[in-house]
C-alpha positions in Angstrom: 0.0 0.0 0.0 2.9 2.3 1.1 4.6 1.4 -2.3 1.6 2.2 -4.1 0.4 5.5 -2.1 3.9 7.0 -0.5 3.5 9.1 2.4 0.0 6.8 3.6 0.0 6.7 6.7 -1.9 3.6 8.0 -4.5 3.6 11.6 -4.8 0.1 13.2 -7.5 -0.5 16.4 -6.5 -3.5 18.1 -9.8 -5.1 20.4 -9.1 -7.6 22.8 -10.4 -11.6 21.5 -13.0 -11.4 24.5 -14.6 -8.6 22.6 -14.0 -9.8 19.1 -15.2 -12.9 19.3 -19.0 -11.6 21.1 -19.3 -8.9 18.4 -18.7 -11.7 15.5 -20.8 -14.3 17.4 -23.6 -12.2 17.9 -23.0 -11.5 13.7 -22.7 -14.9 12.9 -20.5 -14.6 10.3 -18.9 -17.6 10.8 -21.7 -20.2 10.9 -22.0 -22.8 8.5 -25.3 -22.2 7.2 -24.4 -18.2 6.9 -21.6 -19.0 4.6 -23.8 -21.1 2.0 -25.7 -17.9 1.7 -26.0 -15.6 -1.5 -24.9 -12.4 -0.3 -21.5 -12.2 2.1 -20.1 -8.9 3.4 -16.2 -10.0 2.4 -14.7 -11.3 -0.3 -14.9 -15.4 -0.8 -14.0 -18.0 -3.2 -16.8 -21.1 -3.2 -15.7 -24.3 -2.3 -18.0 -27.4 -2.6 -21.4 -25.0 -1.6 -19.4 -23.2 1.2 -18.1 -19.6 1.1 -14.4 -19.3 2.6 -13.4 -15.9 3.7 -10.6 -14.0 1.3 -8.1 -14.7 4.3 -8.5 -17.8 4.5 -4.9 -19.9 3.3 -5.7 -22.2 0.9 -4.2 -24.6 2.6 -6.3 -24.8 5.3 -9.2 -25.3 3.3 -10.4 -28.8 4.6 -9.8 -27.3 8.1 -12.3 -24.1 7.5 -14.9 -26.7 6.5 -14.1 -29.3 9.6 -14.2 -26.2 12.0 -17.0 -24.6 14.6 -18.1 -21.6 14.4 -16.1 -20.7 17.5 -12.5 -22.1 16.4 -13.8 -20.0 12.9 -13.9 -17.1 14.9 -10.6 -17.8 16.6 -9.0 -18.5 13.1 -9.8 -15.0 12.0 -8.5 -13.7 14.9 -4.9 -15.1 14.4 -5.1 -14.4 10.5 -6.0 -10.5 11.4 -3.5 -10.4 14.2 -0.7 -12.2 11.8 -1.0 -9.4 9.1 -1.5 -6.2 11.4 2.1 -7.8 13.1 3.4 -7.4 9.5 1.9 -4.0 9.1 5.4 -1.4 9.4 5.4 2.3 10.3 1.3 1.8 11.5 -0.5 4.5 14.4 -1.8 1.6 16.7 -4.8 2.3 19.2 -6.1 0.0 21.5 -9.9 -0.1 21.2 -10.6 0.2 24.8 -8.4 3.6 25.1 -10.5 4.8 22.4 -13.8 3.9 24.2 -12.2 5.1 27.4 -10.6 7.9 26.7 -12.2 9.0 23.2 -11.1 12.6 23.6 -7.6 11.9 24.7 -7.2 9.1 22.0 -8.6 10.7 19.4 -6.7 14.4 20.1 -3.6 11.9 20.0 -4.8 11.1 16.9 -5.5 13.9 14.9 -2.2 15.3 16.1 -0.4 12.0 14.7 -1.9 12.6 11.6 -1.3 16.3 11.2 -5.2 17.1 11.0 -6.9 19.4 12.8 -10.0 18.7 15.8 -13.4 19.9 14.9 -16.7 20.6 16.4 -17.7 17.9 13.8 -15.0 16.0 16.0 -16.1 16.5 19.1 -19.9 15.9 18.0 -19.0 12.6 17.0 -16.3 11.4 20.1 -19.1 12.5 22.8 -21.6 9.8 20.9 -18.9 7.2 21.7 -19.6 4.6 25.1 -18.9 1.4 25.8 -21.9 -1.3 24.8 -23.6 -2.7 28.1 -24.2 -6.0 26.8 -23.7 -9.2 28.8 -20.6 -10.8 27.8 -19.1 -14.1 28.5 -15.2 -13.7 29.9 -15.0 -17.4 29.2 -15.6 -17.5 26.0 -11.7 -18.7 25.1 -12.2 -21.9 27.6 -14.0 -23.7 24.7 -11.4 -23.7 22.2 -8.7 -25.9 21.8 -5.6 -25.3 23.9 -3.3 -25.0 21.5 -5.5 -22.3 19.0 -6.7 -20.7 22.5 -3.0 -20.2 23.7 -2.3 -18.1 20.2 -5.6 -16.2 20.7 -4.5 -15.0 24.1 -0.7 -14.3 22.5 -2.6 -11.3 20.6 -5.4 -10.6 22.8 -2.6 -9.3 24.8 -1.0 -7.2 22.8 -4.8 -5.6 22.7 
């Protein structure tokens, strides 16, 4: 991207798993029935009647279909984590500063990017709280220990 557009300047939110994996669940992205339908948000290639997500190596192919919609979940989770770790020269906020701290994190922000802070911006950061919905912290438990180890590997870095 950096070789195609010099001077970008690239803005990556890092969420804890915990929180990633309720917000996908409660999407059900991931579920085996929503991936034989018509109409996906992401890119796919079709693979004997079931989407497979872009991201996907092809490789692991057999292992996509033989999965749960959890360990699905969890796979994306690595994948996204893998690439961002590859991502050089990146502004990295942590989601929960930015729910937190929106004013703070944002100001940081803007002043990273050389822009300037707005009563548009200010409109928008004071709409920003944290969702009050029930969440499971024990989610993780019910993936294997091995993909569940790697999960946690990132969702500290979150």
């Amino acid at each position: 991207l950096k070789q195609l557009f010099p001077g970008t300047k690239v803005v990556v939110i890092t969420r804890t798993a915990e929180e990633i994996f309720h917000s996908i669940l409660e999407k059900e992205w991931f579920r085996s029935d929503v991936l034989r339908e018509k109409n996906l948000h992401y890119p796919n290639r079709m693979i004997e009647g079931l989407k497979i997500p872009f991201w996907v190596d092809p490789k692991d192919d057999q292992l996509w279909f033989s999965m749960d919609e959890l360990s699905r979940v969890a796979y994306y989770y690595v994948m996204i984590n893998r690439t961002i770790g590859g991502i050089h020269e990146c502004i990295t906020i942590k989601y929960d500063d930015l729910i937190d701290q929106p004013d703070h994190t944002v100001r940081k922000l803007v002043d990273s990017l050389g822009l300037s802070y707005g009563e548009k911006s200010q409109e928008i950061i004071q709409s920003i709280h944290r969702s009050k919905k029930n969440r499971n912290p024990q989610v993780l438990n019910n993936l294997e220990p091995k993909l569940r180890e790697e999960v946690k590997f990132y969702s500290n870095l979150s």
